[in-house]
KETORLUM-245998 format. One record per residue (C-alpha): residue number from 1; residue in three letters; chain; x negated, y negated, z negated. Coordinates in steps of 0.02 Angstrom, whole numbers, plus 50000, padded with zeros to 5 digits. Layout:
{rec NUM; 'ALA'; 'A'; {X; Y; Z}}
...
***
This chain:
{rec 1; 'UNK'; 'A'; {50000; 50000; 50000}}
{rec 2; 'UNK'; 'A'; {49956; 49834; 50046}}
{rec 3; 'UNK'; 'A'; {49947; 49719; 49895}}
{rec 4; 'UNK'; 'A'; {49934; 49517; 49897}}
{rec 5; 'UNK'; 'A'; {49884; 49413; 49756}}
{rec 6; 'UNK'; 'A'; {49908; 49215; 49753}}
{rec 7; 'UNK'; 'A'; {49835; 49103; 49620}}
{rec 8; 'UNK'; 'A'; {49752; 48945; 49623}}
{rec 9; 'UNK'; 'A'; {49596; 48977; 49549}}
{rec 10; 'UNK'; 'A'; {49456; 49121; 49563}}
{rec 11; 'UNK'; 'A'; {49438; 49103; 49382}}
{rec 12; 'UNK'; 'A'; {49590; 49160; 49316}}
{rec 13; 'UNK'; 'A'; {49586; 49306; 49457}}
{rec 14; 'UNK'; 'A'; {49400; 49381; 49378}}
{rec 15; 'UNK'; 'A'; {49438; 49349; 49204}}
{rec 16; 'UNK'; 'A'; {49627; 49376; 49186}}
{rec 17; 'UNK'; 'A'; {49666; 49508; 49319}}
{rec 18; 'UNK'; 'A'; {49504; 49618; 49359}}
{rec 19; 'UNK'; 'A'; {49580; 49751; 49260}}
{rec 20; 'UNK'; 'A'; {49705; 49770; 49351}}
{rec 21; 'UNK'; 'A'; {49632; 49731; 49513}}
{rec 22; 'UNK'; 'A'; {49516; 49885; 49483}}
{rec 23; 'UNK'; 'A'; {49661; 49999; 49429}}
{rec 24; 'UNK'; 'A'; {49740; 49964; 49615}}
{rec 25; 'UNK'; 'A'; {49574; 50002; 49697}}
{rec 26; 'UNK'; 'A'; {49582; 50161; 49609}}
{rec 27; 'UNK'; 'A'; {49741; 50210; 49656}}
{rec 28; 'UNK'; 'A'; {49680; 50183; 49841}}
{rec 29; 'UNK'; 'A'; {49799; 50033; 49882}}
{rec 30; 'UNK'; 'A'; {49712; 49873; 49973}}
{rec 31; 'UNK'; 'A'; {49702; 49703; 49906}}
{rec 32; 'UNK'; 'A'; {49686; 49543; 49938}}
{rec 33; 'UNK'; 'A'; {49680; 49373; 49830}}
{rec 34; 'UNK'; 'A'; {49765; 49207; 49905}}
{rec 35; 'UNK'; 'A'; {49650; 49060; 49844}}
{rec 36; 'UNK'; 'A'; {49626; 48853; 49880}}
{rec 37; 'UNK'; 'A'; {49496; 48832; 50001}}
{rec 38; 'UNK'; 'A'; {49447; 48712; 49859}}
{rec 39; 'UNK'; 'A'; {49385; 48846; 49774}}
{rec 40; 'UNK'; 'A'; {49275; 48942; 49926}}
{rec 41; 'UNK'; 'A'; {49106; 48905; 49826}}
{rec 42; 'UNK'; 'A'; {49132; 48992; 49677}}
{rec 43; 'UNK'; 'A'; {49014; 49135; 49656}}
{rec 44; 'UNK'; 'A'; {49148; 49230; 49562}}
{rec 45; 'UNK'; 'A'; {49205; 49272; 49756}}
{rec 46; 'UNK'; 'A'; {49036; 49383; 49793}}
{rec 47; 'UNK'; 'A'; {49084; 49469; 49661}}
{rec 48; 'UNK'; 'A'; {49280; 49508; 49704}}
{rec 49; 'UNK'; 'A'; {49213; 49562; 49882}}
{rec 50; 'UNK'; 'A'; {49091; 49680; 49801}}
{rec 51; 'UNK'; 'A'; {49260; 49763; 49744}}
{rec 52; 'UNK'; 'A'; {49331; 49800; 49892}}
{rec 53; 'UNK'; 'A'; {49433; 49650; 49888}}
{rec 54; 'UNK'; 'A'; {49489; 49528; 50040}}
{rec 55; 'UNK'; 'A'; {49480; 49356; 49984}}
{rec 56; 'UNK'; 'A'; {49550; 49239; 50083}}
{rec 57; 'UNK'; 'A'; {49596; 49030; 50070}}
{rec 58; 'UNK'; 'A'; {49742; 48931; 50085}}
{rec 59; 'UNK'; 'A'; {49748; 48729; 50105}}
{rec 60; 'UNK'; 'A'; {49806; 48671; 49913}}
{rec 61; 'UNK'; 'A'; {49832; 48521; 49803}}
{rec 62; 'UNK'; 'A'; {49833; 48598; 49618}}
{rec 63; 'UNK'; 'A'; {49917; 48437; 49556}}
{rec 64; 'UNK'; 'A'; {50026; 48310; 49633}}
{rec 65; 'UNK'; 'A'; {50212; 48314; 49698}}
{rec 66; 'UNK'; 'A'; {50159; 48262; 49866}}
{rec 67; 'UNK'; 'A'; {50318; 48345; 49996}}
{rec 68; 'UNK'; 'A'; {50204; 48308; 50150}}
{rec 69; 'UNK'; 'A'; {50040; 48401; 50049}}
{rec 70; 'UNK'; 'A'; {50160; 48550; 50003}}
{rec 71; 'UNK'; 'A'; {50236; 48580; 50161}}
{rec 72; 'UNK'; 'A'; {50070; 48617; 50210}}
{rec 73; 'UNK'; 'A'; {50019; 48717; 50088}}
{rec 74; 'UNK'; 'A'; {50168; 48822; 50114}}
{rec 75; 'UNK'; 'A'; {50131; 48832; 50302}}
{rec 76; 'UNK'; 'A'; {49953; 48869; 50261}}
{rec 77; 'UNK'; 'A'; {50008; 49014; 50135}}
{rec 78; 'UNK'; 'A'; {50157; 49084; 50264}}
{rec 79; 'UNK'; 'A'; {50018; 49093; 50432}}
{rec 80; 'UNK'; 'A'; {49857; 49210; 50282}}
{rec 81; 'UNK'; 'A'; {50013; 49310; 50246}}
{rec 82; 'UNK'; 'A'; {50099; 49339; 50402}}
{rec 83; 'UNK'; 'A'; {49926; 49389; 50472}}
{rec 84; 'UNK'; 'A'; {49882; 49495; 50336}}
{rec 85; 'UNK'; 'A'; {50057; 49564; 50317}}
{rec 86; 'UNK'; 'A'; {50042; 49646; 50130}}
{rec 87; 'UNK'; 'A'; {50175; 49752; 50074}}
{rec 88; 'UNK'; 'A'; {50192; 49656; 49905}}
{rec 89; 'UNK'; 'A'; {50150; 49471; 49842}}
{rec 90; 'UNK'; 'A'; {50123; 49436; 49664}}
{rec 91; 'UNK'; 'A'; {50108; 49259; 49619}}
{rec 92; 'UNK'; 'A'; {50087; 49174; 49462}}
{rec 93; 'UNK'; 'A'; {50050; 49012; 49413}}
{rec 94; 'UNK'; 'A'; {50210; 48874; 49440}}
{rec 95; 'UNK'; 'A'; {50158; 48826; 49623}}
{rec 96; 'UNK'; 'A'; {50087; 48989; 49689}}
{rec 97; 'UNK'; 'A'; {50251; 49062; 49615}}
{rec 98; 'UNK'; 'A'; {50366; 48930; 49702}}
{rec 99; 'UNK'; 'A'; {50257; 48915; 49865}}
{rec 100; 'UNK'; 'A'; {50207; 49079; 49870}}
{rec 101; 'UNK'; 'A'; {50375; 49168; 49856}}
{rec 102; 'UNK'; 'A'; {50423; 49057; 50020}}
{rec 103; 'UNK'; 'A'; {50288; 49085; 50114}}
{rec 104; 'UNK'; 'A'; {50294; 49282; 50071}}
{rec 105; 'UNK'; 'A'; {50486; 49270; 50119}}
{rec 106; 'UNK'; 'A'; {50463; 49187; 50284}}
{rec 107; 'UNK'; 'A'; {50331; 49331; 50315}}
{rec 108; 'UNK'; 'A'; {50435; 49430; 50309}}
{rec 109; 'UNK'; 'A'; {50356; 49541; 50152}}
{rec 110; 'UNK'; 'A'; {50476; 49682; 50073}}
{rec 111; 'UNK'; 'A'; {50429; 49655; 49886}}
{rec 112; 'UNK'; 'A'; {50403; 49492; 49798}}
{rec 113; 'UNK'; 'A'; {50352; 49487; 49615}}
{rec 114; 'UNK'; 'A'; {50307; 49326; 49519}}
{rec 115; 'UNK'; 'A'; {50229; 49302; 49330}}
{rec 116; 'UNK'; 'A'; {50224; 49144; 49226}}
{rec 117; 'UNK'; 'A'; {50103; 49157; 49093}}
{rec 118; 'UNK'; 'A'; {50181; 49034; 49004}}
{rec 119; 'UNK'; 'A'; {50277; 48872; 49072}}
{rec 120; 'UNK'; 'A'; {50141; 48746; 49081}}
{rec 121; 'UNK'; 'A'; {50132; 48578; 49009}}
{rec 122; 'UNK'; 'A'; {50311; 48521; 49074}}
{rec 123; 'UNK'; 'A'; {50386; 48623; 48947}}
{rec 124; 'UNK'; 'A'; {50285; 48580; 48792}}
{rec 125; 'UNK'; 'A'; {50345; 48493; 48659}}
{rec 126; 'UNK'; 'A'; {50247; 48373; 48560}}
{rec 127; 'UNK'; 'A'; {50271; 48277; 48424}}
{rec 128; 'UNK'; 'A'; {50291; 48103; 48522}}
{rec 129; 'UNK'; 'A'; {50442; 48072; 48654}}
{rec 130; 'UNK'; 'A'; {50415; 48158; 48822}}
{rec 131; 'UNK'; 'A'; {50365; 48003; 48937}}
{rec 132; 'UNK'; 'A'; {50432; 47967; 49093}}
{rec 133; 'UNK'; 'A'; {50322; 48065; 49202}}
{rec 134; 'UNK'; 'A'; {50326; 48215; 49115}}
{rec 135; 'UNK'; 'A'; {50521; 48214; 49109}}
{rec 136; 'UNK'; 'A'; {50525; 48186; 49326}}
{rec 137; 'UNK'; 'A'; {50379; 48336; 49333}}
{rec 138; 'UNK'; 'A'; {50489; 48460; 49235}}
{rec 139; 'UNK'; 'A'; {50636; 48429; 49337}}
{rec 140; 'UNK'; 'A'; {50560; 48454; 49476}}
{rec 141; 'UNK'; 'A'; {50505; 48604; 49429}}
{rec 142; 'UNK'; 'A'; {50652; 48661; 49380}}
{rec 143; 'UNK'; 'A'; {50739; 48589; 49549}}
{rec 144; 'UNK'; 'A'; {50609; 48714; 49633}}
{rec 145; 'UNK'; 'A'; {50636; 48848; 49507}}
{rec 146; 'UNK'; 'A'; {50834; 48859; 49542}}
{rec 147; 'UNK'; 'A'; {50811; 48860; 49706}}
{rec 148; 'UNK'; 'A'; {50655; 48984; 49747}}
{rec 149; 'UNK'; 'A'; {50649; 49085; 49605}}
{rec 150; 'UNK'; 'A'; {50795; 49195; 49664}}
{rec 151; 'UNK'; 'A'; {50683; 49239; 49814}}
{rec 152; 'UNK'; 'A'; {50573; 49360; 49703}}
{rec 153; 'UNK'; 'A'; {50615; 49533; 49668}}
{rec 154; 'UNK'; 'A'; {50559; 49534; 49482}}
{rec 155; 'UNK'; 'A'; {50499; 49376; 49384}}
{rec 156; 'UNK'; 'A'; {50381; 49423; 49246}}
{rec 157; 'UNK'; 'A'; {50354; 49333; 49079}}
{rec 158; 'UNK'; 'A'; {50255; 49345; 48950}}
{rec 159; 'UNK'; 'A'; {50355; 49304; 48808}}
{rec 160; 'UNK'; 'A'; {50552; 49315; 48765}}
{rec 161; 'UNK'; 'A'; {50560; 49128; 48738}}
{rec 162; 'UNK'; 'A'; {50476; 49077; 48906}}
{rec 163; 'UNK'; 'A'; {50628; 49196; 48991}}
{rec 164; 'UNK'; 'A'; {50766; 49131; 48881}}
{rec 165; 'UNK'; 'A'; {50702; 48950; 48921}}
{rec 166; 'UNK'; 'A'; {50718; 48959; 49110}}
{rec 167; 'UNK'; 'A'; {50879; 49105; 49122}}
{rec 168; 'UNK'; 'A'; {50969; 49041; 48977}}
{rec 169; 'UNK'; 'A'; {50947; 48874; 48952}}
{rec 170; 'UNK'; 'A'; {50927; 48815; 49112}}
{rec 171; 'UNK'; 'A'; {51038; 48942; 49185}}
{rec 172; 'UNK'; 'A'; {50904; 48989; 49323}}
{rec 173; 'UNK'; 'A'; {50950; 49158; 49442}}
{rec 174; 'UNK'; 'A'; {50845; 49284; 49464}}
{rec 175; 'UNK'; 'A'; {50858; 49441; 49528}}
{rec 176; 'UNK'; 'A'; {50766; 49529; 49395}}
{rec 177; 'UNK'; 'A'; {50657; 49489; 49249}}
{rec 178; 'UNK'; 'A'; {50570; 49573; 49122}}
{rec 179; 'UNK'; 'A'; {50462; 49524; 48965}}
{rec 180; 'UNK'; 'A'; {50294; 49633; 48990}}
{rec 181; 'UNK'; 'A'; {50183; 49536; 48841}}
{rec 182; 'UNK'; 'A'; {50019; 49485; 48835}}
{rec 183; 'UNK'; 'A'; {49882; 49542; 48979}}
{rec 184; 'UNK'; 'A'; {49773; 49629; 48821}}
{rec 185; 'UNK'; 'A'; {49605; 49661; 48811}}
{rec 186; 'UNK'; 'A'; {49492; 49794; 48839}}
{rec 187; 'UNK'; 'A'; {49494; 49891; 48652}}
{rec 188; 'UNK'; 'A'; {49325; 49972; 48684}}
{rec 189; 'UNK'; 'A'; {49235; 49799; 48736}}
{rec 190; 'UNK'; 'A'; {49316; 49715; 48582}}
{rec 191; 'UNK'; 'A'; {49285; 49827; 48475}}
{rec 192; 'UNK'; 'A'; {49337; 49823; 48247}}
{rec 193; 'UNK'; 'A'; {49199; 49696; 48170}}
{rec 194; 'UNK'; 'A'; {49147; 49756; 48021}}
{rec 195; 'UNK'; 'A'; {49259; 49711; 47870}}
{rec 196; 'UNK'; 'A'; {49169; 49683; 47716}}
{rec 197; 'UNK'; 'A'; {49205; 49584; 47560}}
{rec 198; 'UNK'; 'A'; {49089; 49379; 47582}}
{rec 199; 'UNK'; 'A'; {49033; 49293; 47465}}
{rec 200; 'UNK'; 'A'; {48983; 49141; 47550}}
{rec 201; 'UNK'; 'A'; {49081; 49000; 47645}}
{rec 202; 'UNK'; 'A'; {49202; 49050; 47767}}
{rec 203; 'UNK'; 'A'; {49173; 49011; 47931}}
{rec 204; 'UNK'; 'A'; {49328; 48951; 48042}}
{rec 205; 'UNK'; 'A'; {49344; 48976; 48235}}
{rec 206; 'UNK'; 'A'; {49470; 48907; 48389}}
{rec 207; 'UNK'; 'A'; {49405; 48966; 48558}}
{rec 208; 'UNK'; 'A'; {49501; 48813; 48674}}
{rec 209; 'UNK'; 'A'; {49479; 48699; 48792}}
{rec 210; 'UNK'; 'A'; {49499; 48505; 48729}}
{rec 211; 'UNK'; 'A'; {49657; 48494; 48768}}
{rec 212; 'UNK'; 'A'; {49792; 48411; 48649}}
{rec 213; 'UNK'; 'A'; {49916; 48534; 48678}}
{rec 214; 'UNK'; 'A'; {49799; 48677; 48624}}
{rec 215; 'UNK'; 'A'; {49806; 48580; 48447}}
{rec 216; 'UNK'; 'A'; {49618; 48519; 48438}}
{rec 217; 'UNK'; 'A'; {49672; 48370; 48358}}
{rec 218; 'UNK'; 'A'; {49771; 48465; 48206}}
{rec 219; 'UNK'; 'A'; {49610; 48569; 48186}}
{rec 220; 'UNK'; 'A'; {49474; 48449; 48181}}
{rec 221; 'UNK'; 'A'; {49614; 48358; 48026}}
{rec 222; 'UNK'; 'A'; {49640; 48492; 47963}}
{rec 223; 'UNK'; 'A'; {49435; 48540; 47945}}
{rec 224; 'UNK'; 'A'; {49416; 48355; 47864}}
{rec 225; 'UNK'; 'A'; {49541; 48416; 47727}}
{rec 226; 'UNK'; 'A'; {49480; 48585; 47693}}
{rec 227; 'UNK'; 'A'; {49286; 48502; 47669}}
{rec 228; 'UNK'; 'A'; {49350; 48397; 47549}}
{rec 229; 'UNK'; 'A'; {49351; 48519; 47435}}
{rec 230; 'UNK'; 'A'; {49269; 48656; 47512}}
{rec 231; 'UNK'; 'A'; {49119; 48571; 47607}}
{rec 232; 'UNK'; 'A'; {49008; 48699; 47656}}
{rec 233; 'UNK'; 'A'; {49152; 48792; 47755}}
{rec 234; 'UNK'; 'A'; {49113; 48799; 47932}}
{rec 235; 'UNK'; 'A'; {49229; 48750; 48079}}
{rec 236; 'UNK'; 'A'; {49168; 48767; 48243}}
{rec 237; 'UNK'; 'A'; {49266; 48743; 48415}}
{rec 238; 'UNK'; 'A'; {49194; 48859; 48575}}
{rec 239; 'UNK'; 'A'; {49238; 48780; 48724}}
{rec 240; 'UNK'; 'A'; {49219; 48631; 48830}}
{rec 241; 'UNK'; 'A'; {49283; 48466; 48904}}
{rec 242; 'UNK'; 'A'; {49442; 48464; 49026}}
{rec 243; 'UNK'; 'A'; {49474; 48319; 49139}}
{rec 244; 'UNK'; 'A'; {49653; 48377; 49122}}
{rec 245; 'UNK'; 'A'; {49775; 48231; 49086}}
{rec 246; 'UNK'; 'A'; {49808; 48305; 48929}}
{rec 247; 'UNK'; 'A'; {49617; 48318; 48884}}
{rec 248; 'UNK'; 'A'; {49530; 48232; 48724}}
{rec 249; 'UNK'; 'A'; {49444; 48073; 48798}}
{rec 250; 'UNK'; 'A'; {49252; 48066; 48763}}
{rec 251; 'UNK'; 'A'; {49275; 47921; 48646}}
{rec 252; 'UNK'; 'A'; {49380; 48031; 48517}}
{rec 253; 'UNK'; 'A'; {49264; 48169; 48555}}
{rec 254; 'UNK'; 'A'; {49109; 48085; 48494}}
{rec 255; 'UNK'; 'A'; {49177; 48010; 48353}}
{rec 256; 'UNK'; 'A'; {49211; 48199; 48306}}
{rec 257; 'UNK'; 'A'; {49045; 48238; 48351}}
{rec 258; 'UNK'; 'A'; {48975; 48108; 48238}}
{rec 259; 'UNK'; 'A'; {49103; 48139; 48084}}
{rec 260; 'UNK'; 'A'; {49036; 48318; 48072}}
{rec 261; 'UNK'; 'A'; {49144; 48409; 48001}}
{rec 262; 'UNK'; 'A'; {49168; 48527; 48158}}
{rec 263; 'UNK'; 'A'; {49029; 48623; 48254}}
{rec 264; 'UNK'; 'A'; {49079; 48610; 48449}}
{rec 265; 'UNK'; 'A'; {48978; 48745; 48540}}
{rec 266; 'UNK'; 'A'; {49043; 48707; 48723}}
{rec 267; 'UNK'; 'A'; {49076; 48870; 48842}}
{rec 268; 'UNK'; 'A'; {48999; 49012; 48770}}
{rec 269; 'UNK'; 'A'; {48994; 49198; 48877}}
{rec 270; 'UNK'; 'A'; {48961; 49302; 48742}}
{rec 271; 'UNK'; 'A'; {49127; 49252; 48644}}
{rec 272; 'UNK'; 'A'; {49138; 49422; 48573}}
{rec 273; 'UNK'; 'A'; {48969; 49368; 48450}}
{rec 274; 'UNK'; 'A'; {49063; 49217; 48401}}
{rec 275; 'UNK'; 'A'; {49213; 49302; 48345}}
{rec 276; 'UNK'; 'A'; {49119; 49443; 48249}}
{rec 277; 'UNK'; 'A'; {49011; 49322; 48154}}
{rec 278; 'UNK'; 'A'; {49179; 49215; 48105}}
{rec 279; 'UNK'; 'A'; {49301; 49235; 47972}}
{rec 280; 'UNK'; 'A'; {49475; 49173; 48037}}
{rec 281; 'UNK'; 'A'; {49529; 49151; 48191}}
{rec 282; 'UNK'; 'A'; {49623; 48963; 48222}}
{rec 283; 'UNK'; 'A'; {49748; 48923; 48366}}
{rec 284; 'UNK'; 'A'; {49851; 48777; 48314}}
{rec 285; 'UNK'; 'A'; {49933; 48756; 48493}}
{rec 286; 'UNK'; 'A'; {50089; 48702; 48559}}
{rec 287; 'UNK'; 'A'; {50155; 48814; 48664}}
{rec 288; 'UNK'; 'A'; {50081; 48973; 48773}}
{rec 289; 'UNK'; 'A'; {50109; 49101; 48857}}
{rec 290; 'UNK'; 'A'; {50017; 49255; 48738}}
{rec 291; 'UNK'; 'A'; {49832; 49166; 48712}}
{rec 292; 'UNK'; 'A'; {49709; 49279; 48772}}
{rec 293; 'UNK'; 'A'; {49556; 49195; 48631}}
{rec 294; 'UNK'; 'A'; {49691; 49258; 48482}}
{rec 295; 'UNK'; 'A'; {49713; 49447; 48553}}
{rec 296; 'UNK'; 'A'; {49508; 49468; 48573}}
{rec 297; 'UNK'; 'A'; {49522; 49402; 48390}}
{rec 298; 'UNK'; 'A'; {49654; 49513; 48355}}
{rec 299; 'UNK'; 'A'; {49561; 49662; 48419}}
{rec 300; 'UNK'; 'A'; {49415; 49615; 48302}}
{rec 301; 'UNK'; 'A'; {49478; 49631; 48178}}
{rec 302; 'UNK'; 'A'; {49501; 49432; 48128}}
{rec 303; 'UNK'; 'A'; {49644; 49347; 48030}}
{rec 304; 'UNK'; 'A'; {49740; 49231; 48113}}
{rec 305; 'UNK'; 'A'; {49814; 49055; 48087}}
{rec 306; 'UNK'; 'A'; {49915; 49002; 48211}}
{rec 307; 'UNK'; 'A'; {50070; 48907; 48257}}
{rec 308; 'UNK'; 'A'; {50277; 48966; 48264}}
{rec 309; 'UNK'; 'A'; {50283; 48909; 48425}}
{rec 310; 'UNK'; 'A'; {50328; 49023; 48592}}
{rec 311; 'UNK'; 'A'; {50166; 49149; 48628}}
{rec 312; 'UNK'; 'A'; {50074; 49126; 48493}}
{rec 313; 'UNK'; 'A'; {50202; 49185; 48365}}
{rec 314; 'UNK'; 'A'; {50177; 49352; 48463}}
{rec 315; 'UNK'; 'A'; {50015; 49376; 48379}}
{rec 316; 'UNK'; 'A'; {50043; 49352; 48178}}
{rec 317; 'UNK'; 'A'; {50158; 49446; 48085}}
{rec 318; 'UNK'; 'A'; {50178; 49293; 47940}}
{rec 319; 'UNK'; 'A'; {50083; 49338; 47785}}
{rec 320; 'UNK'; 'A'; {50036; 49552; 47864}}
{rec 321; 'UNK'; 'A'; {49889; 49472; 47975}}
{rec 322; 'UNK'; 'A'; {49891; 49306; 47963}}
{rec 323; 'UNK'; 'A'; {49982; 49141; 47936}}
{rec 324; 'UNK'; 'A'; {50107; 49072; 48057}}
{rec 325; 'UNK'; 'A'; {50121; 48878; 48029}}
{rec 326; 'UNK'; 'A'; {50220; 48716; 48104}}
{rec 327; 'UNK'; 'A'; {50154; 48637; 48254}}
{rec 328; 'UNK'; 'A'; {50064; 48472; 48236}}
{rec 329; 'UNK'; 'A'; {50043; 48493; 48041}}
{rec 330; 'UNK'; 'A'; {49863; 48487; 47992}}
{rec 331; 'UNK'; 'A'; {49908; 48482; 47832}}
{rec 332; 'UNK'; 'A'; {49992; 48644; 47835}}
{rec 333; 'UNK'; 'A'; {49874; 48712; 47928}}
{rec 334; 'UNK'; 'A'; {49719; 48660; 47806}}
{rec 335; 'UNK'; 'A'; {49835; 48732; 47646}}
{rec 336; 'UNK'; 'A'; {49828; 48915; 47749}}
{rec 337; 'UNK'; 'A'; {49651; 48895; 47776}}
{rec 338; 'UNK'; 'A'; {49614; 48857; 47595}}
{rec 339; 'UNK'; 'A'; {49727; 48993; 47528}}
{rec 340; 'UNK'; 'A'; {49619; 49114; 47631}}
{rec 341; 'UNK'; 'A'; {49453; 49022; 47554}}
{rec 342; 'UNK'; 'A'; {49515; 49037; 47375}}
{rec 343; 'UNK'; 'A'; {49600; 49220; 47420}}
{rec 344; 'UNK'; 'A'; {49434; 49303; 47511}}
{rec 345; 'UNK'; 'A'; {49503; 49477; 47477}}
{rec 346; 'UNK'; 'A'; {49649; 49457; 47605}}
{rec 347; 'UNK'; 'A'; {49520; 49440; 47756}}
{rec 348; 'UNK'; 'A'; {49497; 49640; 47743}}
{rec 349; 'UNK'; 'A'; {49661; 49688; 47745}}
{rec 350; 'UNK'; 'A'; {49719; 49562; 47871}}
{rec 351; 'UNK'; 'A'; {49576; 49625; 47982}}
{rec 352; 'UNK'; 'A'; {49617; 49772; 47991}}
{rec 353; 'UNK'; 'A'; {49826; 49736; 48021}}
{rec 354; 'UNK'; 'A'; {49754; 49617; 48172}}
{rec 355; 'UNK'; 'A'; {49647; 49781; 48240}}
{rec 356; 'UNK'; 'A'; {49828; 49871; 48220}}
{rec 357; 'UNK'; 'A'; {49920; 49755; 48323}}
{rec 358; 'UNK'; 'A'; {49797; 49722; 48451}}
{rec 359; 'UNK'; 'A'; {49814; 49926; 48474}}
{rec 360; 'UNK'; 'A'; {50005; 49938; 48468}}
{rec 361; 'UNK'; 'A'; {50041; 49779; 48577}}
{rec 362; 'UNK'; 'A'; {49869; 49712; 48677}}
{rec 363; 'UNK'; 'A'; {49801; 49847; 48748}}
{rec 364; 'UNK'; 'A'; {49751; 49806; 48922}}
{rec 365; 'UNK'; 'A'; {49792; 49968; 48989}}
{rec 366; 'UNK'; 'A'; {49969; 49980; 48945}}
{rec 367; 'UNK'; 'A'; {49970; 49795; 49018}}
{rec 368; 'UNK'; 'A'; {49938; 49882; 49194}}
{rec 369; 'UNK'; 'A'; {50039; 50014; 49171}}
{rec 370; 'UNK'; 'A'; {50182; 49906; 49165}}
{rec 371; 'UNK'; 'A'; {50147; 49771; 49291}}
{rec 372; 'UNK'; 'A'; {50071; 49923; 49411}}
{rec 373; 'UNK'; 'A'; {50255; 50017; 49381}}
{rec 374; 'UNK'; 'A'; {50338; 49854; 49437}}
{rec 375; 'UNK'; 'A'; {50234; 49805; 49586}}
{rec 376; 'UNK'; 'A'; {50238; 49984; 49657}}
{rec 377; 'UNK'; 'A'; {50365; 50084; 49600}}
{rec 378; 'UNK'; 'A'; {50497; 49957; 49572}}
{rec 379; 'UNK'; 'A'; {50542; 49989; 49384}}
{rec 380; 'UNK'; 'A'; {50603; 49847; 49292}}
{rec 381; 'UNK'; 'A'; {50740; 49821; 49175}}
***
């Protein structure tokens, strides 16, 4: 079988979907990956082709509502898949799913599945008043949604809340849907840290880009707070800059750069070090789909603090292996991190409940099996 993947960046096709990639290849079915010809330099594609894998580009704007811009993109994506006629399309990301699902329609393609690994900044709430241009972006999306999304065969989320927000809510058809959870991680690579009683400081970590809605700002509070009274506790942050609109501006960065209470690393490869030298695992975000950072902390064998928000609820059971907390409240967020300072004995046991649920829930493998089932034999409920 002839399988076609759109996304708009190699990135998120090497790090997010290789697994799965690799299980098709196996299987003997032929694949391809959709990208932006913005993205034709990234040495991530000698890799893909060293696969087996067809990679081919498409003309794309990832931002911007231009209609002229993604007309052409469309026509761009309809002529690589007409060519290439696949016998499936998966797309995910909002305008590969909208654009894609067109394009793969006008093809002429049999089976059409798309995923949303979460719903993107249009639907995240923060604590301030939506502004104007978010509100116009979101409808537009979900303009695009109530039209196009009926053209897939199966629309995949993540998360219950993600699917209740578009179906429900919004009262957007689709054909059918399913909830297949987080992508997982590879159990063997991220393997159980070793779990022993500290005496020392604790040391606190959030794997994140600087992006607002990822809760930096709560964090890097919330780390003033806890030094207060605990100062040698450590806080560090791995991961970089993003020129994102919703990205910390290099002012406010270097102002927490000089204040010191938080040790920013920038990317780091090796992330699985990081995790197994930390203590607690910290994702104060806003919204996501299921973070990937908390289930390799989760399969560690780290407690984690994170928000009762969509997606990353799915990885705490409150008070079993972690703490769920409010969104934007450092101060509840620096009273869990101090009741795990004072209460050192509960990092053990919450280890090893995270280590549970990363087996029962985010196992990569079972993440195939289900999308694999769907894309190929047509099962979904």
């Amino acid at each position: 079988m002839k399988i076609t993947l759109v996304t708009n960046t190699v990135s998120s096709i090497f790090y997010f979907r290789l697994r799965l990639i690799s299980r098709l290849l196996q299987d003997h079915h032929q694949i391809s990956i959709l990208i932006p010809e913005t993205e034709s330099m990234n040495p991530l594609i000698v890799d893909l082709k060293k696969l087996g894998v067809l990679v081919l580009f498409y003309n794309a704007s990832r931002t911007g509502i231009n209609p002229f811009t993604e007309f052409l993109t469309i026509i761009s994506l309809y002529k690589v898949i007409k060519k290439i006629s696949p016998d499936v399309v998966f797309s995910f990301f909002p305008k590969p799913i909208v654009f894609g699902s067109i394009a793969a329609k006008l093809a002429g393609v049999k089976r059409i599945v798309s995923m949303f690994e979460g719903l993107g900044f249009c639907f995240t709430k923060r604590p301030e008043e939506d502004g104007v241009k978010k509100v116009i972006l979101r409808a537009v999306q979900l303009s695009l949604y109530k039209i196009f999304l009926r053209l897939s065969d199966s629309v995949l989320f993540l998360n219950v809340d993600d699917a209740n927000e578009l179906i429900k809510k919004h009262n957007i058809k689709v054909r059918h849907h399913q909830v297949v959870g987080g992508i997982g991680v590879n159990l063997e690579t991220y393997k159980l840290k070793d779990l022993t009683y500290k005496n020392g400081p604790l040391t606190f970590t959030m794997v994140s880009r600087l992006l607002i809605d990822k809760g930096i700002r709560e964090y890097v509070s919330a780390a003033e707070i806890v030094k207060r009274e605990y100062p040698d506790t450590i806080f560090q942050v791995i991961g970089g800059m993003d020129d994102n609109l919703g990205g910390i501006s290099y002012p406010e960065f270097e102002k927490w750069k000089s204040d010191n209470n938080v040790v920013f690393t920038g990317v780091i490869s090796n992330v699985i070090d990081i995790l197994k030298s930390s203590d607690v695992f910290v994702l104060p975000s806003y919204r996501e789909g299921v973070p990937r950072s908390s289930q390799e902390a989760l399969a560690v064998g780290l407690p984690i603090i994170t928000t009762d928000v969509p997606g990353c609820k799915e990885t705490v059971v409150d008070g079993v292996n972690g703490f769920l907390v409010p969104p934007w409240d450092s101060e509840s967020l620096s009273k869990k991190m101090i009741e795990l300072i004072e209460n050192k004995k509960l990092l053990i046991e919450m280890g090893k409940q995270s280590r549970l649920l990363a087996e029962n829930r985010f196992d990569e493998e079972s993440f195939c099996d289900r999308v694999i089932n769907i894309l190929i034999n047509r099962k979904c409920n």
